[in-house]
PyMOL Python script that loads the backbone (N, CA, C, O; Angstrom):
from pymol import cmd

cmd.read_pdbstr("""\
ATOM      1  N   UNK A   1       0.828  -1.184   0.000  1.00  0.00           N
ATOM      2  CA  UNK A   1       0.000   0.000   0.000  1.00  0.00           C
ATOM      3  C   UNK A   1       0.872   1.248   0.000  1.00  0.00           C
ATOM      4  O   UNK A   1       2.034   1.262   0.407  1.00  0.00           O
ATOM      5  N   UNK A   2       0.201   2.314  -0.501  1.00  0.00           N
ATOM      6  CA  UNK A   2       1.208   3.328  -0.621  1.00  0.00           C
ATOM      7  C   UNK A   2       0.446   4.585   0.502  1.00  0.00           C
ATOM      8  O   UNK A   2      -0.700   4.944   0.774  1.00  0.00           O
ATOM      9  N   UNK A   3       2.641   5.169   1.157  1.00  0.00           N
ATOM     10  CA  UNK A   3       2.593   5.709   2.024  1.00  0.00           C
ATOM     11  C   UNK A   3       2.692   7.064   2.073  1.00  0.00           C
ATOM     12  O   UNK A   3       3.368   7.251   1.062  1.00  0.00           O
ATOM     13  N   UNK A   4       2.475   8.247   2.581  1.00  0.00           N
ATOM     14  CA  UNK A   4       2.968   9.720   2.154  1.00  0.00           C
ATOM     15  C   UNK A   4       3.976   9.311   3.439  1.00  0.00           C
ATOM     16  O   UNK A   4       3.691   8.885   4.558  1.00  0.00           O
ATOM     17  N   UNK A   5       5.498   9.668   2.710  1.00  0.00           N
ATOM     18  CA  UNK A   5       6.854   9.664   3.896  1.00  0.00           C
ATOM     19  C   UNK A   5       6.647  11.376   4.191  1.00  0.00           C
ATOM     20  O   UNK A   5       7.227  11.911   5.136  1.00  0.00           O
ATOM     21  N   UNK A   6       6.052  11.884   3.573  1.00  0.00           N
ATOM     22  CA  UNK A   6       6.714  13.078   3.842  1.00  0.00           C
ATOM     23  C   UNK A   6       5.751  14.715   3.480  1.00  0.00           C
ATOM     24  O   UNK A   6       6.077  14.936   2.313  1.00  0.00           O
ATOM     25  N   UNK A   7       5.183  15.398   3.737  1.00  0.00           N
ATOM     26  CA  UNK A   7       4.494  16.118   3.166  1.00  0.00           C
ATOM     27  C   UNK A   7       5.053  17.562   3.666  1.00  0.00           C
ATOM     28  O   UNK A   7       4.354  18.390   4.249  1.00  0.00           O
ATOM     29  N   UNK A   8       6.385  17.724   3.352  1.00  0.00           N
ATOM     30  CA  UNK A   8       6.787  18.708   3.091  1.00  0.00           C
ATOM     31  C   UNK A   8       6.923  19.270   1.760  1.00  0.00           C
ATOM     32  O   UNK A   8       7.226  20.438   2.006  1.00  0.00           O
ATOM     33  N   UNK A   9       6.893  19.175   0.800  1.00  0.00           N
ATOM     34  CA  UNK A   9       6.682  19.410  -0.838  1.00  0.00           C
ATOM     35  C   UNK A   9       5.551  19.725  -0.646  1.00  0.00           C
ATOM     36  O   UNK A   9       5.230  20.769  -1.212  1.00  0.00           O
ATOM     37  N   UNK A  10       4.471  19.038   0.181  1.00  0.00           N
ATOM     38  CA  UNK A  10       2.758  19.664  -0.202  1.00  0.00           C
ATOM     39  C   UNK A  10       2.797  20.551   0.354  1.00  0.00           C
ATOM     40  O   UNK A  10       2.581  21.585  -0.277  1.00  0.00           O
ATOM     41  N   UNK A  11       3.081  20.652   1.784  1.00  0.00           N
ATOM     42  CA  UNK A  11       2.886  21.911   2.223  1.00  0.00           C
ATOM     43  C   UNK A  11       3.669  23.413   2.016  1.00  0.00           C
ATOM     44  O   UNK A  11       3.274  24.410   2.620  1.00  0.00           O
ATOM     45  N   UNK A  12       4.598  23.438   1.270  1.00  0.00           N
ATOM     46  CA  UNK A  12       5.575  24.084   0.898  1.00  0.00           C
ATOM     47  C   UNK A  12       4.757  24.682  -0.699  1.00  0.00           C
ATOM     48  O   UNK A  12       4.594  25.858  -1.022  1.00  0.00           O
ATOM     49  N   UNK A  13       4.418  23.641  -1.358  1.00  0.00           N
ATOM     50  CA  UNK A  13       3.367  24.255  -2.852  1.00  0.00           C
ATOM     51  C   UNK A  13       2.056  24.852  -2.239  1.00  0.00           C
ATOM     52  O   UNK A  13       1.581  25.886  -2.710  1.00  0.00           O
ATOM     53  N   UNK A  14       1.479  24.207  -1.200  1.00  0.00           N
ATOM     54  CA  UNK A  14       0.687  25.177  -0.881  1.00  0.00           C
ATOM     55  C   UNK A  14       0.554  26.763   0.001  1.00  0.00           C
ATOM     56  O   UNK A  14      -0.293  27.655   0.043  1.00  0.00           O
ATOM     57  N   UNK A  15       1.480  26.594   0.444  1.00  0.00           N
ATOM     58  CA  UNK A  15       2.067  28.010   1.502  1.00  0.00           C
ATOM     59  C   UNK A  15       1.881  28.727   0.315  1.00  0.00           C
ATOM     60  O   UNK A  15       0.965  29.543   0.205  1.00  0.00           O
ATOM     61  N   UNK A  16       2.816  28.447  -0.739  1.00  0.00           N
ATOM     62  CA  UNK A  16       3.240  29.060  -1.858  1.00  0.00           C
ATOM     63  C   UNK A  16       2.081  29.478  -3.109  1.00  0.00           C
ATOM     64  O   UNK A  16       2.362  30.200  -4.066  1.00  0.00           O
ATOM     65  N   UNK A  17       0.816  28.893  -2.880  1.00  0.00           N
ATOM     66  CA  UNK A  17      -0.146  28.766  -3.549  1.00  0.00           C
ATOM     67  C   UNK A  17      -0.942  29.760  -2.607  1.00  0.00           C
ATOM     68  O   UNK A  17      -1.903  30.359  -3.089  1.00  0.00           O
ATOM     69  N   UNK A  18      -0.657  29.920  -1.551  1.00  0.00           N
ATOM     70  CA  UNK A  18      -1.859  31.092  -0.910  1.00  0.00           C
ATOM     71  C   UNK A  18      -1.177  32.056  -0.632  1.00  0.00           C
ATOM     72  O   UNK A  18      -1.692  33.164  -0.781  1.00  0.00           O
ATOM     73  N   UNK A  19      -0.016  31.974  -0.216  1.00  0.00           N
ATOM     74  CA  UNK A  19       0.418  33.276  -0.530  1.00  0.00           C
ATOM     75  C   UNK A  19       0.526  34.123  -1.976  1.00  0.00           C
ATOM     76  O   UNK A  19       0.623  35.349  -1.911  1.00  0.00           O
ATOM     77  N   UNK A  20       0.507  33.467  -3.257  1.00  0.00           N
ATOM     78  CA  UNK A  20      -0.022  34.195  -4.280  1.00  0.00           C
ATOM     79  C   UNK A  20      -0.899  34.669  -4.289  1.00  0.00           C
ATOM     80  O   UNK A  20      -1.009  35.869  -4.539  1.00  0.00           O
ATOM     81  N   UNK A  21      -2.414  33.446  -3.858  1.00  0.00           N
ATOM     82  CA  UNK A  21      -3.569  33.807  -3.886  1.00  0.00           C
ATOM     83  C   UNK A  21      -3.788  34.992  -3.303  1.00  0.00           C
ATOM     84  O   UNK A  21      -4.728  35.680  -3.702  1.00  0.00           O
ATOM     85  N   UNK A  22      -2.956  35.432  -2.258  1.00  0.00           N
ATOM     86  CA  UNK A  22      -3.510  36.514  -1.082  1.00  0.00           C
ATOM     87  C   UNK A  22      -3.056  37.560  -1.850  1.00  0.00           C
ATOM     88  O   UNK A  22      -3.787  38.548  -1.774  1.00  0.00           O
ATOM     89  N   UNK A  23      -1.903  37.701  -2.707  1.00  0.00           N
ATOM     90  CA  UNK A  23      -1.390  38.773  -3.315  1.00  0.00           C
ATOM     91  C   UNK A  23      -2.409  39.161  -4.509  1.00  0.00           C
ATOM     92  O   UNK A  23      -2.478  40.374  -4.706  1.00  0.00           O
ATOM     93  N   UNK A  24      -3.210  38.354  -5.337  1.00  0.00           N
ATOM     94  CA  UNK A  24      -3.979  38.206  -6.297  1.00  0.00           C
ATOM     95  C   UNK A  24      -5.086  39.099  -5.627  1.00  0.00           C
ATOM     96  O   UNK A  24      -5.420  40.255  -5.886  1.00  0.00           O
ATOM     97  N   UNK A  25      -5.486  38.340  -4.820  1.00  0.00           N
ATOM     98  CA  UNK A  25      -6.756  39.020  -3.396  1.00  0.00           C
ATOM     99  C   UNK A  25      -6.274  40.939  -3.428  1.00  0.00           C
ATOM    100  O   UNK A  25      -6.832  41.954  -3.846  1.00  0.00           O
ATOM    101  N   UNK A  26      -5.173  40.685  -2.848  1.00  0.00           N
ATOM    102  CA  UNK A  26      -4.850  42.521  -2.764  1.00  0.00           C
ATOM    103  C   UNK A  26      -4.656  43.672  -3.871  1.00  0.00           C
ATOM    104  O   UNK A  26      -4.617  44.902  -3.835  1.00  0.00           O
ATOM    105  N   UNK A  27      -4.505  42.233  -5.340  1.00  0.00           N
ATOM    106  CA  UNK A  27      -4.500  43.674  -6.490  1.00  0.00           C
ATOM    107  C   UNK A  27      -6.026  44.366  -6.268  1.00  0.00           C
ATOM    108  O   UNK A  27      -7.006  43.964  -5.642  1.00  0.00           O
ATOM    109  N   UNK A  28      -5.757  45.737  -7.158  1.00  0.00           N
ATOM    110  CA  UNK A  28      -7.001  46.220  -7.387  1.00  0.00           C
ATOM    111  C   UNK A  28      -7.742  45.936  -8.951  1.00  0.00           C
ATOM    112  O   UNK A  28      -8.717  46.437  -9.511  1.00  0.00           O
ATOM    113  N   UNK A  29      -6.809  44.933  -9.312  1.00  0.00           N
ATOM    114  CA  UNK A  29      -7.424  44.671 -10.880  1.00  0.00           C
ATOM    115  C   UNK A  29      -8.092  42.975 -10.345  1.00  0.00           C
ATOM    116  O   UNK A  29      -8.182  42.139 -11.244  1.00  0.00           O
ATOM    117  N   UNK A  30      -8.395  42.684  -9.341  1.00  0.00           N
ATOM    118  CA  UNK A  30      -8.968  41.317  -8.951  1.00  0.00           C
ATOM    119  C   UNK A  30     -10.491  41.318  -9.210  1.00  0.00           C
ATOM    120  O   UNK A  30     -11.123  40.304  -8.911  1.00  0.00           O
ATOM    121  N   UNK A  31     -11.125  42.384  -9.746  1.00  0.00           N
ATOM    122  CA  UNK A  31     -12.946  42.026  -9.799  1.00  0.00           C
ATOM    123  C   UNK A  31     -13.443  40.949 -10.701  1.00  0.00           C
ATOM    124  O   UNK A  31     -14.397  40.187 -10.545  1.00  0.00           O
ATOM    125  N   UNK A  32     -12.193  41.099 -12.135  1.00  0.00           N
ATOM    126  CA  UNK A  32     -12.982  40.386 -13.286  1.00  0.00           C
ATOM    127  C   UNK A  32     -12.487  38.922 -12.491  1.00  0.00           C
ATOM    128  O   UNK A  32     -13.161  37.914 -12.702  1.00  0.00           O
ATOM    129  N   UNK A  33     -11.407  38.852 -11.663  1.00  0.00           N
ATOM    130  CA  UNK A  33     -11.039  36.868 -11.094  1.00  0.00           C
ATOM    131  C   UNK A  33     -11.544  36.588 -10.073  1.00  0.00           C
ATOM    132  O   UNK A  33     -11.314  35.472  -9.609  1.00  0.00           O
ATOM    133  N   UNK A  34     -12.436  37.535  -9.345  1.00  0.00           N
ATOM    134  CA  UNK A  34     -12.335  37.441  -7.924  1.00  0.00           C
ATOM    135  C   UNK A  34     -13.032  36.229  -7.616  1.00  0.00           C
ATOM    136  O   UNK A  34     -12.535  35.541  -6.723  1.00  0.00           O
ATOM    137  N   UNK A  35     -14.304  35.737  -8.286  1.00  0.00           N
ATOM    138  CA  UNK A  35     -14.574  34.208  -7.931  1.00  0.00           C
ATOM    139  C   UNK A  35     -13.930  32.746  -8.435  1.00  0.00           C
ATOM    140  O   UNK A  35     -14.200  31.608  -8.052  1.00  0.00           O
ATOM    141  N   UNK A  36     -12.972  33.213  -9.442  1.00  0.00           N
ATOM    142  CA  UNK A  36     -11.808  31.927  -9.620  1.00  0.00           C
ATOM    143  C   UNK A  36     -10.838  32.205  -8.525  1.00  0.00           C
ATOM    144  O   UNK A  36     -10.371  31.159  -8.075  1.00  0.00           O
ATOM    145  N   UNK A  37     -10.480  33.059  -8.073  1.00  0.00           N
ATOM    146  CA  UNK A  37      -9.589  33.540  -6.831  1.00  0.00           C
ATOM    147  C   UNK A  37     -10.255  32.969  -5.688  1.00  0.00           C
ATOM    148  O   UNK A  37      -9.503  32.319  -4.962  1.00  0.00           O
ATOM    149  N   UNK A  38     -11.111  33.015  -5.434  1.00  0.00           N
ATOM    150  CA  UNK A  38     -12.154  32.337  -4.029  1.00  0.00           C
ATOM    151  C   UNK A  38     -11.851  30.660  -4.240  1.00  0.00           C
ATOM    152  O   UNK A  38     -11.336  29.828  -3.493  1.00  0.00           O
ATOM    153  N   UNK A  39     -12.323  30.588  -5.381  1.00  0.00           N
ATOM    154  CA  UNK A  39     -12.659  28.819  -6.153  1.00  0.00           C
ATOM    155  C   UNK A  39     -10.978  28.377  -5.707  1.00  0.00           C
ATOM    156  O   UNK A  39     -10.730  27.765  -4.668  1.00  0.00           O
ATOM    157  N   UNK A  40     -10.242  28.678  -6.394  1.00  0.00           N
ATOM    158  CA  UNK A  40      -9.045  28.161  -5.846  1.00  0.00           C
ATOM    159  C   UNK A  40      -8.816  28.470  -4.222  1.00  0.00           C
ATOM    160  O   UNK A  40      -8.633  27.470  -3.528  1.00  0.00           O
ATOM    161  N   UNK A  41      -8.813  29.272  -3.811  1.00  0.00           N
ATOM    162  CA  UNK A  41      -8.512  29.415  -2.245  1.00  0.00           C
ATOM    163  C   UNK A  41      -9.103  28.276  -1.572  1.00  0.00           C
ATOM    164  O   UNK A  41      -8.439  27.783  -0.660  1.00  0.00           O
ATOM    165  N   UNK A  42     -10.570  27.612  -1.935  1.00  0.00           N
ATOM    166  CA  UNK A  42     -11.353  26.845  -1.374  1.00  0.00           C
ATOM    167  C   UNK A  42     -10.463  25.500  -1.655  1.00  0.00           C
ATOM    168  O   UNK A  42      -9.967  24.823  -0.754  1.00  0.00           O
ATOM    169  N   UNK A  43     -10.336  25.202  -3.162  1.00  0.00           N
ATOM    170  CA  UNK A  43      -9.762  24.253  -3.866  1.00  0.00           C
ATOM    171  C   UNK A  43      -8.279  23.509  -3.016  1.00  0.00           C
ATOM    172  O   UNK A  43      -8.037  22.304  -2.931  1.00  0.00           O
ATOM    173  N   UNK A  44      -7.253  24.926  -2.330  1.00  0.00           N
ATOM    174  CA  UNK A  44      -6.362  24.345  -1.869  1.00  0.00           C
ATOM    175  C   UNK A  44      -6.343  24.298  -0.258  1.00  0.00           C
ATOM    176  O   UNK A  44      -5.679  23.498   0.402  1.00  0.00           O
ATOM    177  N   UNK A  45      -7.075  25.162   0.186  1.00  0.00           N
ATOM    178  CA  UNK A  45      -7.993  24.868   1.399  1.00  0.00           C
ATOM    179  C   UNK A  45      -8.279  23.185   1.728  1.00  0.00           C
ATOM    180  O   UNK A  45      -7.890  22.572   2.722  1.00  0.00           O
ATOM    181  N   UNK A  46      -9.186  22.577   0.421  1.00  0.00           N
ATOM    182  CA  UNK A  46      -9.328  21.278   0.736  1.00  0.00           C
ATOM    183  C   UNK A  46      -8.678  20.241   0.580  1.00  0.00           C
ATOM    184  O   UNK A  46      -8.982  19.136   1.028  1.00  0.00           O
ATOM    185  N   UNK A  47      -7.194  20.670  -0.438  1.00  0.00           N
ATOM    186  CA  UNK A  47      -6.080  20.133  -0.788  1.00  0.00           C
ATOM    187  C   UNK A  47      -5.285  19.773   0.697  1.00  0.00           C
ATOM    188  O   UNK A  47      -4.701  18.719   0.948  1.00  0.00           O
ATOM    189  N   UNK A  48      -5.455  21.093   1.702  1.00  0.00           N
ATOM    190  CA  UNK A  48      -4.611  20.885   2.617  1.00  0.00           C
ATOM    191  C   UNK A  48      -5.473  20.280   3.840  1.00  0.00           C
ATOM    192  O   UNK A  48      -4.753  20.182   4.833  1.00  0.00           O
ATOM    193  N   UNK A  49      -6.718  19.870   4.058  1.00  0.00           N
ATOM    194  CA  UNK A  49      -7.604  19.179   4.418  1.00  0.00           C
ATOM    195  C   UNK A  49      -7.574  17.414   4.616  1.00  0.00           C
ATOM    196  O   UNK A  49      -7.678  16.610   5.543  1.00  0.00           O
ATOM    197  N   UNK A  50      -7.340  17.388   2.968  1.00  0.00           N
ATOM    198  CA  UNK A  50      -7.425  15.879   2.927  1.00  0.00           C
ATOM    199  C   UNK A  50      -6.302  15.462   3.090  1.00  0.00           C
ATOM    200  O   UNK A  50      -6.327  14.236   3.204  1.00  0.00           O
ATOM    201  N   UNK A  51      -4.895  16.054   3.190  1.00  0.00           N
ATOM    202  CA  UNK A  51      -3.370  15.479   3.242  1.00  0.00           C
ATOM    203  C   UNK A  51      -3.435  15.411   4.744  1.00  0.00           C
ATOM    204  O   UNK A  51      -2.857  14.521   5.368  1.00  0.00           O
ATOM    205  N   UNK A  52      -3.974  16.133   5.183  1.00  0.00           N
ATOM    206  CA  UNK A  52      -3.761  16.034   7.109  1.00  0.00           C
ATOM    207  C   UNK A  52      -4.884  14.996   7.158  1.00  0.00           C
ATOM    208  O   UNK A  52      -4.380  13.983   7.643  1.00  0.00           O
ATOM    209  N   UNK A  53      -6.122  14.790   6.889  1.00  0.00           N
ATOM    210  CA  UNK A  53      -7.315  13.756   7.556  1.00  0.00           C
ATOM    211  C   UNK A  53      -6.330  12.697   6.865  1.00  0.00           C
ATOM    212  O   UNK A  53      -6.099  11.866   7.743  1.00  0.00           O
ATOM    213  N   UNK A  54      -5.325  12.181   5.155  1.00  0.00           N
ATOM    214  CA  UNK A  54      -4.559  11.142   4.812  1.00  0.00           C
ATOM    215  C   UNK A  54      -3.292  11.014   5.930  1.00  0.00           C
ATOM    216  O   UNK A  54      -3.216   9.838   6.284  1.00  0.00           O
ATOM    217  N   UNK A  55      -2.578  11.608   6.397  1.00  0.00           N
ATOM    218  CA  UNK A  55      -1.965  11.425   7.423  1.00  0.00           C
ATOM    219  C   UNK A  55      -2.151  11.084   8.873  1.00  0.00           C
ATOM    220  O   UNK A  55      -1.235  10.960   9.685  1.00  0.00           O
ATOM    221  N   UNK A  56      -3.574  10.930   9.137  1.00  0.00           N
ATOM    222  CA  UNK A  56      -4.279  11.303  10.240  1.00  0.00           C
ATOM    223  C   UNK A  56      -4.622   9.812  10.271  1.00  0.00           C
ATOM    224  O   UNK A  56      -4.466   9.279  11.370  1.00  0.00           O
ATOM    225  N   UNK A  57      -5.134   8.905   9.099  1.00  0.00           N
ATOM    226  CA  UNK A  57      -5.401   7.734   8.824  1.00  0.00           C
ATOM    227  C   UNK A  57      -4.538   6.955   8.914  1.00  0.00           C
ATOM    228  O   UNK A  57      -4.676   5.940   9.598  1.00  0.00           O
ATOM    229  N   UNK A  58      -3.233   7.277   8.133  1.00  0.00           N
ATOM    230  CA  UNK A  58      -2.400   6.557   7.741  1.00  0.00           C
ATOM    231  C   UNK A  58      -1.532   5.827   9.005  1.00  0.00           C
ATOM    232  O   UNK A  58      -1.135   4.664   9.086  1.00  0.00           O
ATOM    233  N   UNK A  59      -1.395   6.904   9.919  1.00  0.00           N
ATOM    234  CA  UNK A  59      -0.936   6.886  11.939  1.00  0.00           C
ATOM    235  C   UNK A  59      -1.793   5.810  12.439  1.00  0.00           C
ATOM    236  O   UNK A  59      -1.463   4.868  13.159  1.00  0.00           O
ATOM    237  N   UNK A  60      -3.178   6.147  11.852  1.00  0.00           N
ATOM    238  CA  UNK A  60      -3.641   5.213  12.983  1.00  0.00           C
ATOM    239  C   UNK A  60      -3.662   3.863  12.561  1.00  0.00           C
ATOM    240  O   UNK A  60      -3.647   2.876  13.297  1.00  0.00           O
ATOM    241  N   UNK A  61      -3.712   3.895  10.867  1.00  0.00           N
ATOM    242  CA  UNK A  61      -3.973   2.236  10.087  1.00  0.00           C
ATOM    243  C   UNK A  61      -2.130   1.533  10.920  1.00  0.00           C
ATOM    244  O   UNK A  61      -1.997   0.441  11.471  1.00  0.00           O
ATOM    245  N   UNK A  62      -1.020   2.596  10.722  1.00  0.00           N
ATOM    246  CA  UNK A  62       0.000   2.327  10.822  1.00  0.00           C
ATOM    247  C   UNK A  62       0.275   1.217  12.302  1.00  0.00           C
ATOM    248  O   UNK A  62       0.919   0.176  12.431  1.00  0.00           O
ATOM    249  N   UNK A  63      -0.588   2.070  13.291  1.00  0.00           N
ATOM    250  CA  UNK A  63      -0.825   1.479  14.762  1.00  0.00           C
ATOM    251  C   UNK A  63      -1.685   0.298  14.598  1.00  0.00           C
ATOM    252  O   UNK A  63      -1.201  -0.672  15.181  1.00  0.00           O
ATOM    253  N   UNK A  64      -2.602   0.094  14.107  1.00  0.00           N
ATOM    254  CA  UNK A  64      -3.476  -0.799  13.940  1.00  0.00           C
ATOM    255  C   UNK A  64      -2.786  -2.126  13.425  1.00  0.00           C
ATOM    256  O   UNK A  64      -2.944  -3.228  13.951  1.00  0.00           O
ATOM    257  N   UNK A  65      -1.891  -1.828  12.168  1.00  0.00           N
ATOM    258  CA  UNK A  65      -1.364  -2.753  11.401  1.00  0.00           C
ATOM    259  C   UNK A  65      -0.717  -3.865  12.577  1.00  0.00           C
ATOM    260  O   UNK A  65      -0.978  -5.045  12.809  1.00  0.00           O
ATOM    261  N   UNK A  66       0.240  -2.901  13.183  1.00  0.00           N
ATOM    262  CA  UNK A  66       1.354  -3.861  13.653  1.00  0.00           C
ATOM    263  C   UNK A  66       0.283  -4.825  15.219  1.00  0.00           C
ATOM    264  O   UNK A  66       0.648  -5.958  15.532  1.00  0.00           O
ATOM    265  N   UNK A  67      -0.874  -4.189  15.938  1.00  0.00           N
ATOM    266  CA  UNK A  67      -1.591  -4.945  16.723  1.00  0.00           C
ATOM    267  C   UNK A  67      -2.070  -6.047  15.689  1.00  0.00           C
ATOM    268  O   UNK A  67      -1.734  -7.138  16.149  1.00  0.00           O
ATOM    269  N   UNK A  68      -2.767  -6.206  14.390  1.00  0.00           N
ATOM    270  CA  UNK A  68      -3.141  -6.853  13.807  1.00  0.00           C
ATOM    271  C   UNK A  68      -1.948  -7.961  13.136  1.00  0.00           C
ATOM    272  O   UNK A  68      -2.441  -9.089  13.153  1.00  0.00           O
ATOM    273  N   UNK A  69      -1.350  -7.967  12.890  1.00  0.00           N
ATOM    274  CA  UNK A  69      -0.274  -8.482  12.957  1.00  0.00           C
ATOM    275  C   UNK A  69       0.325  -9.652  14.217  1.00  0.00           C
ATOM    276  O   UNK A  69       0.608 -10.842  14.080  1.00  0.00           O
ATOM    277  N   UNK A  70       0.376  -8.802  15.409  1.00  0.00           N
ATOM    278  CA  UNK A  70       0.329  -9.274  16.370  1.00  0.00           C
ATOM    279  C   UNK A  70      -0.397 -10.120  16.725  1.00  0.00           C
ATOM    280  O   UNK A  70       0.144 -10.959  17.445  1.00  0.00           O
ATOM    281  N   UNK A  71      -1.802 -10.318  16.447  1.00  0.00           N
ATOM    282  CA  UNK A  71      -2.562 -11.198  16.927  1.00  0.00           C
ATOM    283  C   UNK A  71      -2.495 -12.583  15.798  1.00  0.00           C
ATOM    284  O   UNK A  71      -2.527 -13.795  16.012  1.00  0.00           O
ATOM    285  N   UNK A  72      -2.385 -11.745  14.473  1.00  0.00           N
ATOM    286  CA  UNK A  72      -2.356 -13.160  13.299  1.00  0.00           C
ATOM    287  C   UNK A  72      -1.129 -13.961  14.363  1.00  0.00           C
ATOM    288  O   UNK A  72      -1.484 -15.059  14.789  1.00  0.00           O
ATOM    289  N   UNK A  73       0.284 -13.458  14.800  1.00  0.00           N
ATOM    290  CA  UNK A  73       1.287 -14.450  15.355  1.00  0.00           C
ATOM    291  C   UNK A  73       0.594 -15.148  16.260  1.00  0.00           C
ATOM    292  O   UNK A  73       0.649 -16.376  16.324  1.00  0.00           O
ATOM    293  N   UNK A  74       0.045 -14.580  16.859  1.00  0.00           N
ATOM    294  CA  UNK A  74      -0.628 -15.352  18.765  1.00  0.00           C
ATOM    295  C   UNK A  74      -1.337 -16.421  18.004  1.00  0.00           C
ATOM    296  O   UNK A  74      -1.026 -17.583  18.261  1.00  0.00           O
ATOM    297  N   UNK A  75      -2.115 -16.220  17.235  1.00  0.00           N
ATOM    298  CA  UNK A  75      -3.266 -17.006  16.700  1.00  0.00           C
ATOM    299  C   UNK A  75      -2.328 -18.472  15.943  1.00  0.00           C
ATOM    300  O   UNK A  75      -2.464 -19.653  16.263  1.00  0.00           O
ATOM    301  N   UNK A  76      -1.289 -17.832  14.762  1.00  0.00           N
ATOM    302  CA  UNK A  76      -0.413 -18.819  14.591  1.00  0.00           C
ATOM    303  C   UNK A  76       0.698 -20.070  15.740  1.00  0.00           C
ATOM    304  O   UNK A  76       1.019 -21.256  15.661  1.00  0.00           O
ATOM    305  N   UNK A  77       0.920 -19.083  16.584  1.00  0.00           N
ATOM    306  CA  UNK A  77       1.816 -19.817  17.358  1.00  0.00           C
ATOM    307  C   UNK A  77       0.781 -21.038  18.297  1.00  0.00           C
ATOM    308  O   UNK A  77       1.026 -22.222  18.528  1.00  0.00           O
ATOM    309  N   UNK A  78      -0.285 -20.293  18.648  1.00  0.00           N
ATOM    310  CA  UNK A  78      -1.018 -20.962  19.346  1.00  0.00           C
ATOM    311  C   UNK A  78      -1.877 -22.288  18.306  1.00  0.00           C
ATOM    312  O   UNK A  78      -2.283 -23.254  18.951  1.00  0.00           O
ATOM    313  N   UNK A  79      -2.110 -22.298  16.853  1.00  0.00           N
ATOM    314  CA  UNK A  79      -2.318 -23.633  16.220  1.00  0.00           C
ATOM    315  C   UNK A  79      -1.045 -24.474  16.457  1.00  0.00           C
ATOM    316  O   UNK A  79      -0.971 -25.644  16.834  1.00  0.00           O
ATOM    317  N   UNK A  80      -0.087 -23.626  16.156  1.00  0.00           N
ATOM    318  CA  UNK A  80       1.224 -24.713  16.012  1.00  0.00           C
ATOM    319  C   UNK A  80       1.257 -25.365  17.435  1.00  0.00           C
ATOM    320  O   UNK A  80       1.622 -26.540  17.475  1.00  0.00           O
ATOM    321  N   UNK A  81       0.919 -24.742  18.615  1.00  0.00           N
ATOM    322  CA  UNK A  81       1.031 -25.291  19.438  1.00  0.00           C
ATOM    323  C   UNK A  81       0.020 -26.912  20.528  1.00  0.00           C
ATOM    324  O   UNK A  81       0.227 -27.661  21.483  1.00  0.00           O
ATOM    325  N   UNK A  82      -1.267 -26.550  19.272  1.00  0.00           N
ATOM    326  CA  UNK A  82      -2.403 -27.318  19.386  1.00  0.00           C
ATOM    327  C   UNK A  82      -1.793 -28.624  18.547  1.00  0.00           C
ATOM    328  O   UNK A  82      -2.115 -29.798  18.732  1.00  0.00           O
ATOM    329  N   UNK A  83      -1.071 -28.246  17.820  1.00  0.00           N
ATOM    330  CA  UNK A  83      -0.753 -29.274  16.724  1.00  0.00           C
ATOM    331  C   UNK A  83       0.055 -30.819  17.386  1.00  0.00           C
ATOM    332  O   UNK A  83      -0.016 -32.044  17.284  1.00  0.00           O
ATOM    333  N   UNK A  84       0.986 -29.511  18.248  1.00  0.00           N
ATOM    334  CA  UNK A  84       2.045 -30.332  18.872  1.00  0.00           C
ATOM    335  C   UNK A  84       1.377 -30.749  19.939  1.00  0.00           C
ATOM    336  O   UNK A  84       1.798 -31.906  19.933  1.00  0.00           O
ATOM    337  N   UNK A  85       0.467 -30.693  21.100  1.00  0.00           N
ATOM    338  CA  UNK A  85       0.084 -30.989  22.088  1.00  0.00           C
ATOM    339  C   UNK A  85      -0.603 -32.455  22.172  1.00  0.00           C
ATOM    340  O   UNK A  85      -1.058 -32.864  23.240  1.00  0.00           O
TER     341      UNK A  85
END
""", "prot")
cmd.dss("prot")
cmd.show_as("cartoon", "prot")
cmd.util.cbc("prot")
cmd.orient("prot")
């Protein structure tokens, strides 16, 4: 399964993506963009949304994995041990 190692590149394009946006926001020639200017603000708003709730998952599947894991062994060791008894 695939992992995010790292989400410094995302958050670094997006810093970088709203801080334009905000500069875009402060011209005074922004009326004719101003709702593609919103649309994107929202757009990377939810960009930076779903990388934290995907990291947020990924921690806990990560924790989960290795208990699950854990129990497939118990479960294994304990046939092998029915086997032998």
């Amino acid at each position: 399964h695939f992992k995010i190692k790292s989400t410094e590149e995302i958050n670094k394009a997006i810093e970088d993506n709203q801080i334009s946006l905000s500069t875009f926001k402060a011209s005074r020639f922004i009326k004719p963009f101003s709702r593609e200017v919103d649309k994107w603000e929202r757009d990377i708003s939810h960009v930076l949304e779903v990388t934290e709730l995907w990291l947020t998952v990924q921690r806990q599947w990560l924790y989960l994995e290795v208990n699950f894991e854990r129990q497939r062994q118990k479960r294994n060791h304990f046939s092998e041990n029915i086997l032998f008894v």
